[in-house]
Each structure stands twice: as C-alpha cells, then as structure tokens.
N, C-alpha and C positions, 0 to 999 in steps of 0.2 A: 553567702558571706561576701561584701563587698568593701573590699581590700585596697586601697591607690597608694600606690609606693612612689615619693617623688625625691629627688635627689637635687639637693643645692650645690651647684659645683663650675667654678671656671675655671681653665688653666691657668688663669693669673690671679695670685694673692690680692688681698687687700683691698678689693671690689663691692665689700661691703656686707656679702652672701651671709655670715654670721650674727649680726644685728637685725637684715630683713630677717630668716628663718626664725629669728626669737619671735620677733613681732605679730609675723603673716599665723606663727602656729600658736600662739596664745589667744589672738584674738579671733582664729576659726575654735579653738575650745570653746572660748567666749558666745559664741555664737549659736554654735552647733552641741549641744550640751547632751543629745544621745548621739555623737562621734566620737569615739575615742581617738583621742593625737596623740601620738607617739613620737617624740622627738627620738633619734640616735646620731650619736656626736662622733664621729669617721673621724676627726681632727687631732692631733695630738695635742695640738694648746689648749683646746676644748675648753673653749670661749664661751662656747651656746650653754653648756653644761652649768659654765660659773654665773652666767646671767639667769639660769631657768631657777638654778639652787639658792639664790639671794642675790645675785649682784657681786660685785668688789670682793673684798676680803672674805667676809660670809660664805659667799656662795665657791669661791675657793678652795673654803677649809671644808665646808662640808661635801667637794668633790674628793677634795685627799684623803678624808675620813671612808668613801668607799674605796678607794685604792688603795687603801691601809687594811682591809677584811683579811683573812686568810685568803680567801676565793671570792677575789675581787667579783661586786657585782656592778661593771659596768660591761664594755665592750671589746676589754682587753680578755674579762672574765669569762667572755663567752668565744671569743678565738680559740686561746685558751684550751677553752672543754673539745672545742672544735677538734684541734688539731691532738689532742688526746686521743683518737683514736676512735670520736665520734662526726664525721663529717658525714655518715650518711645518715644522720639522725630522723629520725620523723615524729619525737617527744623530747620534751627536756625536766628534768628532776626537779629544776627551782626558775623560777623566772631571775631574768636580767634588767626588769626594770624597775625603776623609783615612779612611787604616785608625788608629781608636784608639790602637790597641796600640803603636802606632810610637810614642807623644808620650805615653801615660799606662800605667806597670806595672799599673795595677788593672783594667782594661779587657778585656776577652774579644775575644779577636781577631776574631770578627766583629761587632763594632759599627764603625759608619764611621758621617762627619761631612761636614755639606755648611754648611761655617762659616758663622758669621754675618760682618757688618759693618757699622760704623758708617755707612759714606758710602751703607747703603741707601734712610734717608729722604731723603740727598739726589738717591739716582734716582726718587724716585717724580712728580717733577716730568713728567722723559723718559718715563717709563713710562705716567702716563697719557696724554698724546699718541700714543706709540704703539699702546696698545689702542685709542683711541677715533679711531683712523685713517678719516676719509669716504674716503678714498682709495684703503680696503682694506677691505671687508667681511666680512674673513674675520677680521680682525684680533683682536676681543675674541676668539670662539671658539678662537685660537690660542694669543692668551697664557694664558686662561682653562684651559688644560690642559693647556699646558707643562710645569706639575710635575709632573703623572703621567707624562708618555713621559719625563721627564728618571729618576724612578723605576724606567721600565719598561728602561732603556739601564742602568742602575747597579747591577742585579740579576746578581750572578754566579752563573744558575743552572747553572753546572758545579759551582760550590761548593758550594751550600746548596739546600737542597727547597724554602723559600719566601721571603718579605722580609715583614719589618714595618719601616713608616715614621710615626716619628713627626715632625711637624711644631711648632716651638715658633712660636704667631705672637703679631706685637706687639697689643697691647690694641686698637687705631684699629684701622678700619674702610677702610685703607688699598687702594689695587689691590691691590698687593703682598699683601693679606691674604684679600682678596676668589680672589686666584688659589693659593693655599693653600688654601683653606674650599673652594672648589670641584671640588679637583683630588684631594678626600679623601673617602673611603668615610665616616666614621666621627668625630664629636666628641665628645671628652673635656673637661669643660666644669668645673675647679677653682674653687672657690665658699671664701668667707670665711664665716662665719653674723656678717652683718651688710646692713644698708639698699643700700649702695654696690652688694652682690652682686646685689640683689635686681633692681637697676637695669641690673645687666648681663647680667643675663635676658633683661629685657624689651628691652634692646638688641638682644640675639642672636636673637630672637622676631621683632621689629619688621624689621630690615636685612636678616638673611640669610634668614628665612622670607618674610617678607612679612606676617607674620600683626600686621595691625594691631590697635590695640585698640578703636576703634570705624571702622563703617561710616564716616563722615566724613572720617578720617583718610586710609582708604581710596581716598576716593575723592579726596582731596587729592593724593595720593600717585601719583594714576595719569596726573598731568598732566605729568611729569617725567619722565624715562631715568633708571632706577634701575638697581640690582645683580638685584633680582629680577625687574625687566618684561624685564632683559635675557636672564636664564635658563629664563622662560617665553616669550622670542622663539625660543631657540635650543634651547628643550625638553631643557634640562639635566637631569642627577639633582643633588641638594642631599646633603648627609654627611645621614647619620643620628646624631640623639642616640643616643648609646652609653652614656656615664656622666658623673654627677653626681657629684665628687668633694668632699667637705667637709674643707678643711684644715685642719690646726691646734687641733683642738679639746682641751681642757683639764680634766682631773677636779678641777680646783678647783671646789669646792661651790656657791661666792659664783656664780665666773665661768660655770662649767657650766650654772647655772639661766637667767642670760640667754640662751646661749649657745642652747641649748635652746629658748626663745621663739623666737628668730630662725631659728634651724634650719628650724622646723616654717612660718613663714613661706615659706620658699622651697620647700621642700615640698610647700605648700602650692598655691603656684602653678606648678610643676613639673609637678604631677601632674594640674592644670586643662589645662597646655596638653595631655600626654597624651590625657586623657580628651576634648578638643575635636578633635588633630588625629593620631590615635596612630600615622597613615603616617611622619611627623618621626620616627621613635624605629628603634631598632634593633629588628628583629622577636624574638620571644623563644619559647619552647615555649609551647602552654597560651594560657589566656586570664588576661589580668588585670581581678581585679573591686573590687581595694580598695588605699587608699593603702599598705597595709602591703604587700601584693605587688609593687605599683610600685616600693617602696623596696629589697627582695631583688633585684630585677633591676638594678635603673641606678641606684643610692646607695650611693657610700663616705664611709667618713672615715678620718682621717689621724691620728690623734695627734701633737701638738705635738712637733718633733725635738727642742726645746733646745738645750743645747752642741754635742751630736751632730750637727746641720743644720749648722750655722757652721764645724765641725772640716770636714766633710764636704765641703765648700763651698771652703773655703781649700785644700784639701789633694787634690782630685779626687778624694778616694775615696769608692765609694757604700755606702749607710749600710748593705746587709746586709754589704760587707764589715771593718767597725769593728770588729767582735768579733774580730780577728784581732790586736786589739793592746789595750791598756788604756790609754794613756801615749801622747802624739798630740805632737809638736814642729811647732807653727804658724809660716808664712814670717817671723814677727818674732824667733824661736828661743825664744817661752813655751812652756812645754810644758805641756799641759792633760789634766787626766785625766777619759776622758772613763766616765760609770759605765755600764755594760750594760745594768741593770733600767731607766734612765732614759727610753731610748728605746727597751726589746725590744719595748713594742707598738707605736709607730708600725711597727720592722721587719714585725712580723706581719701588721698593715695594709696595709701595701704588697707584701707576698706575697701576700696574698690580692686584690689589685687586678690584680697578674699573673699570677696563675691564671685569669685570667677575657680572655684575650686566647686 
C-alpha cells in the first residue's frame, strides 16, 4: 500500500498555496487515473473545498450543505468523532470523504474531498485540551497521527494502486495544523517573492524544525513544551521539504527586475538552511554542490494566472482544463473571454510541477 501524504503550508497567508493545491491535485487525478487524490481542507475558509465543489457560490452552498448534516461529514466531523473518545482508533464506522465527481463535471472520478469548515477554529479551543490531556498520555501521540490512519481507512486499494494526499493547511501554527504537518511525509511550501515570504520561512524553520536562529534563542526555547520538544519526546519523523514553489511571477520588465531581487533572497536563505541541515529536505539522486542544483530539485514557479485564475476559481474548473472553451459565463451571467496564450505558461508550469510527484 503506497500512501504519500504531502502538506501545502507556509507561515504566511496569501501566497497562493490554495489555488496551486486545487490545480496540482486535479490535474495529477487527470493524469494518474488508477491514484486516488485525496484532497483535505485543514483551512477554516476552506477555499480548496469551495473550488473542488463548484467554484463561487455553488461550490459554497454545497460545502454548507455538508456542515449543515447532523454529523458533519467533512473535517470538523471527523475531529469531532476524534475527540469523542475515539483517538486511538484503527477503523472508522462511515467514511469522511466526498467523490468529486458527484458535485463537480470537470473533476476525474477519483479525486475525493475531506471538506473543509468554518466552525474549525472554533474547535481548536476543545482540541487543544484534548491533546494536551495529563490525564492521557498517549493523547498528543494520538491526535498527532490521526490523519495519517484517517488516510490509511480512506484509501480504496481495490480501486487504485496507490493514494496521494494533499493537505490544504491554514497559515497559524494551530494544533489543528500542527497534526496535518506531522501526519505528512512531504511539504510543499508556495512562496510570494516578497519580505512577508521570507518571514514565513523562517517561521516554518523556527516552529516546525526547531532550527533556531541563534543558540540563545535556543536555549530560550527549551524552557517551554513546544511542538518540536514534543516530537523529539516521542521520536517522531518531521515532512520533508519537498518543493519550493514561487507563485505568480510576472514578465513585466519593471515588476520582474524586483521580483527577481527578492526571489534570489529566499533563495538565498532556502538553500542556507539546506546546506546547514540537508536531513529536512526530500532526499534526491546525486549530490548537490551549488545553489543552481538546489534550485533544479525543489524550486518552482508559477506564472501569474490572470483572468484565467479568477474564471477558474468562480467556475470550479482547473486551469489545464480552460482550453476546452474560449468564452467562460461567470455566476453573475458576464461572460469573459478568457485568451489561451495568456495563461498557456503558468499551464505548462504547473504540469511540470506534476510531473515531479
């Protein structure tokens, strides 16, 4: 049974991470048609949810329509049952996820969805009491990898030869998020090329590695019950950096040349933490001896969608499959034409980001 659990996540918002994940996991469905993809949406706005279910409004109502069940079946539903007094589980009664294809035409029938919902950050209150149970010592270790055995119960290997799972998580450093990142082989880390990114680096460095930036910090840090004293208590494995993805960038001349300065900045310090701690990384062929090799392994970029992001977005459909129409009718009834050349290289980008799974 061949299981890859990867986790979309940087410590700063707005970097893009929820429109890549919609795209990169529809079109490895697309692709791979005996892998089952499993999207789960860690997010409270649960974005990826509303674009996988229709797009806009649509795809909306029919995430509220599962939040609205008795016994919500999305991600809150399965916390939820979690902290009911099932956290060492090793079976579950009902599945937690949606087949696509049921709620979205463009969708490849083996993509499924384990919703998102809004009333998640209001469990995270319940949530950290019950991992941090004195009562239960087994408790963090339980919830902490609940989403893997929830993964490994949700795999129809009658169906399909293996499962990929992508994880959309929110920005914070929540439990909720903490049990995603840890429950994942593998992180996809979408980057802006701007300061904010740079920050959520060293976020991602600092919280989930533990790699401080000076000894003092260090040893600041060890007076406390952290996320990582807890995983070097209980001898966990941490995701490996997988890829560095750069979103949105722009062959405007003007904008490209800063763009570029700040690129080479995160880069910059990407390829530092490499070279300090290069066990954090996904292992690769070969030996790497220079940033430019570094960068062939675990660096993408994205070309700017434009219209074509926003079509794509409102309308649920992912962007390699746009070129099936030219002439797009948005839920307000405009109808936008969306042009091909516009966005064929981000397509190309992001087929070549899926090639590499």
């Amino acid at each position: 049974m061949s299981i890859r659990i990867f986790s979309m996540y940087n410590n700063k918002g707005g970097v893009g991470k929820t429109t890549l994940g919609f795209n990169i996991s529809t079109q490895l469905a697309d692709i791979k048609p005996k892998t089952q993809v499993l999207v789960i949406d860690m997010c409270p706005q649960a974005n990826i949810s509303q674009y996988l279910l229709g797009g806009g409004e649509k795809g909306y109502k029919k995430n509220q329509t599962l939040q609205s069940q008795g016994s919500r079946r999305n991600v809150v539903g399965f916390l939820d049952w979690v902290m009911d007094g099932n956290s060492d589980f090793t079976s579950i009664k009902r599945s937690f996820k949606v087949k696509i294809k049921d709620h979205n035409e463009h969708i490849s029938d083996n993509l499924y969805l384990i919703a998102g919902d809004s009333f998640l950050e209001s469990l995270s209150l319940a949530l950290n009491y019950a991992v941090l149970n004195p009562a239960n010592r087994f408790a963090w270790p339980q919830f902490m990898t609940a989403i893997r055995r929830l993964c490994e119960l949700e795999f129809d290997n009658d169906k399909y030869d293996d499962m990929v799972v992508f994880i959309d998580c929110n920005p914070s450093f929540s439990i909720y998020t903490q049990m995603a990142l840890l429950s994942s082989d593998n992180l996809i880390i979408p980057m802006m090329a701007d300061y904010s990114s740079l920050e959520g680096l060293k976020g991602i460095m600092t919280l989930l590695y533990g790699e401080y930036p000076t000894a003092a910090s260090r040893k600041y840090a060890d007076k406390f019950l952290t996320f990582i004293s807890q995983v070097e208590s209980h001898k966990f494995e941490l995701p490996k950096l997988w890829e560095f993805v750069f979103n949105n960038f722009t062959s405007n001349k003007g904008v490209a040349t800063a763009y570029d300065s700040l690129k080479n900045e995160l880069c910059d310090f990407s390829y530092k933490q490499y070279k300090s701690s290069p066990h954090l990384f996904a292992a690769v062929q070969g030996k790497i001896n220079s940033r430019s090799q570094w960068e062939d392994y675990y660096l993408s970029s994205i070309k700017d969608f434009h219209t074509s992001g926003k079509v794509s977005a409102s309308l649920g459909i992912p962007l390699h499959k746009l070129p099936d129409k030219a002439k797009y009718t948005m839920p307000n009834g405009e109808e936008v034409v969306v042009a091909k050349h516009r966005y064929q290289e981000a397509r190309e980008h992001v087929k070549e980001l899926v090639s590499k799974f």
